[in-house]
C-alpha positions as CSV (number, residue, x, y, z in Angstrom):
1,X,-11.7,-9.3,-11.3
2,X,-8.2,-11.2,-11.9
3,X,-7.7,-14.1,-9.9
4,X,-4.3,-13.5,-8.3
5,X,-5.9,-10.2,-6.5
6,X,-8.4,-12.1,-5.0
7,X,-5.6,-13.9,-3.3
8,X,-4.3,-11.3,-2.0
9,X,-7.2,-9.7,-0.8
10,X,-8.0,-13.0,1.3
11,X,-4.4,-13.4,2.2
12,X,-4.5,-10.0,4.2
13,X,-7.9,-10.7,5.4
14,X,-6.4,-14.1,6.8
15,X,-3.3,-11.7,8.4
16,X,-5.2,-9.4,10.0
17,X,-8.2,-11.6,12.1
18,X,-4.8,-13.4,13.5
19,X,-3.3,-10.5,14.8
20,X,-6.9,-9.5,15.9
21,X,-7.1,-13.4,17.1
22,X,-3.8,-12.5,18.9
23,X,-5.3,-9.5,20.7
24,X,-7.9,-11.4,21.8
25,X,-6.0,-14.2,23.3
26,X,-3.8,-11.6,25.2
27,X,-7.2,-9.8,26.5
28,X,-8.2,-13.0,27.5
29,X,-4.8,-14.3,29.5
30,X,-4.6,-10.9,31.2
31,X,-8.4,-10.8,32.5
32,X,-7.3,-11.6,36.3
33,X,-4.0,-9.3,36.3
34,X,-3.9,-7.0,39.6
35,X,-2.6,-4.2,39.6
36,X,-1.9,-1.4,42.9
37,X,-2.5,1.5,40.2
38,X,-4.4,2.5,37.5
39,X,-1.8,3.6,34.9
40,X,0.4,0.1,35.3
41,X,-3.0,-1.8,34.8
42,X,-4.0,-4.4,31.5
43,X,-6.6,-2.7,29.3
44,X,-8.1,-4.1,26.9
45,X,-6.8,-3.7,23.1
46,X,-8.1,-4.4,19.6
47,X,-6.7,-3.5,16.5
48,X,-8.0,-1.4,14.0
49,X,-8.2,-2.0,10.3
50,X,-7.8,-0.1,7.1
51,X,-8.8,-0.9,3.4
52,X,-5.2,-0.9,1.2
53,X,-6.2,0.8,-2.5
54,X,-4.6,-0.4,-5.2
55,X,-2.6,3.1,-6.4
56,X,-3.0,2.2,-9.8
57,X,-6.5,1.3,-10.2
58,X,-8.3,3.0,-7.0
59,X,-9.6,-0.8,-6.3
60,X,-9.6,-2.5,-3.0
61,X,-6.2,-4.9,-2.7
62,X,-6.7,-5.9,0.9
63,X,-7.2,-4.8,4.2
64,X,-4.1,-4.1,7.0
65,X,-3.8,-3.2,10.8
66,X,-4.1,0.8,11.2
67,X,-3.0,0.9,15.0
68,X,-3.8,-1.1,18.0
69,X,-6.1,0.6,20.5
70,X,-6.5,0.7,23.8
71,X,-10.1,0.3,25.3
72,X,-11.4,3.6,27.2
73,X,-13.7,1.7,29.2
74,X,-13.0,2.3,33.4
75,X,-10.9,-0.1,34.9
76,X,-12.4,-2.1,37.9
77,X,-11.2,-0.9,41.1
78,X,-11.8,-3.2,44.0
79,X,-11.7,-2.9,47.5
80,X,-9.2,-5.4,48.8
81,X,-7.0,-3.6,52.0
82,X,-5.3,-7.5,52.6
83,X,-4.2,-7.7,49.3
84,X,-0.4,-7.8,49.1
85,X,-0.9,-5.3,45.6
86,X,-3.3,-3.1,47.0
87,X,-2.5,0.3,47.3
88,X,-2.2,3.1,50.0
89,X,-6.3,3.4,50.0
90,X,-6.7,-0.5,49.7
91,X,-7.4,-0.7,46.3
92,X,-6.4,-3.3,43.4
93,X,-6.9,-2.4,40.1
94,X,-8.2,-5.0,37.2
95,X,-8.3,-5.0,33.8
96,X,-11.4,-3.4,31.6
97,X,-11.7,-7.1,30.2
98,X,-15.3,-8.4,29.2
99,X,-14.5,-11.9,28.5
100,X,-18.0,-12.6,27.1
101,X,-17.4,-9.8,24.5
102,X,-13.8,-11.1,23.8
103,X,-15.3,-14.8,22.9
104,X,-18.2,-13.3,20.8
105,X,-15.3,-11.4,19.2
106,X,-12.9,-14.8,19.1
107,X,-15.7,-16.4,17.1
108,X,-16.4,-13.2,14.5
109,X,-12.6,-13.7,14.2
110,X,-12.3,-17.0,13.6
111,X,-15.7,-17.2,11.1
112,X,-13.8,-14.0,9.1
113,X,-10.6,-16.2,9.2
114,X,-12.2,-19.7,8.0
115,X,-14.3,-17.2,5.3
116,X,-11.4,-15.8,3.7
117,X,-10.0,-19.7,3.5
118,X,-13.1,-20.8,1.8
119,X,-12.4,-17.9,-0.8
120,X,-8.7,-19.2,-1.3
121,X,-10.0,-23.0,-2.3
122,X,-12.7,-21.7,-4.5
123,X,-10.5,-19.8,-6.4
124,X,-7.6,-22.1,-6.3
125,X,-10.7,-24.5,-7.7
126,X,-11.4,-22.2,-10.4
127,X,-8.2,-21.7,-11.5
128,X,-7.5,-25.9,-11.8
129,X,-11.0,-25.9,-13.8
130,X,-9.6,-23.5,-16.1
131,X,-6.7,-25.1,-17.1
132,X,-8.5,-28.6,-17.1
133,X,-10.4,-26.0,-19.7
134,X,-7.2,-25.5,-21.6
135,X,-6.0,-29.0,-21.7
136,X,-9.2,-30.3,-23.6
């Protein structure tokens, strides 16, 4: 495999875990929103990604964000008639937001992230080898 693909491929990886660190964070920050209804409520998003082919060769050249989407998981209604947001039946509406998952997927992230570094300074070492190779 050439060298400068394998940049690439780690430079995309390195892309798309900070959008997905992105998600997370915003999953995170919105975890005690309130809301008086379901469809104006925070769910909870992740992104999706796709493999990129390389047109020429039918070889993997990266990876990119597909869509964002949108957790199906219920929201969590709670009974709160005092609450100045709740709504005609006393309800408040929360965010489907597991903040245990979203750190257990923060760390994934961030291990993918610090991975596809790793790959960069190996190469980048390879390649400064191989001219020390030529220079001799």
């Amino acid at each position: 495999m050439a060298v400068f693909p394998t940049l690439d491929i780690s430079a995309t990886g390195m892309h798309v875990q900070t959008v997905r660190l992105n998600a997370i964070a915003s999953n995170i920050a919105n975890v005690n929103s309130i809301s008086s209804n379901s469809e104006d409520t925070y769910r909870s998003k992740q992104p999706v990604f796709e493999t990129i082919l390389n047109e020429q060769n039918g070889q993997i050249g990266g990876v990119k964000i597909h869509k964002m989407v949108e957790s199906q998981e219920p929201l969590k209604m709670e009974y709160n008639p005092n609450h100045p947001m709740a709504n005609k039946e006393g309800y408040i509406f929360r965010p489907n937001v597991n903040v245990v998952e979203e750190m257990a997927n923060m760390l994934d992230a961030s291990r993918a992230y610090e991975t596809n570094i790793e790959v960069m300074n190996t190469t980048k070492q390879l390649l400064l080898r191989t001219i020390q190779l030529g220079k001799n």
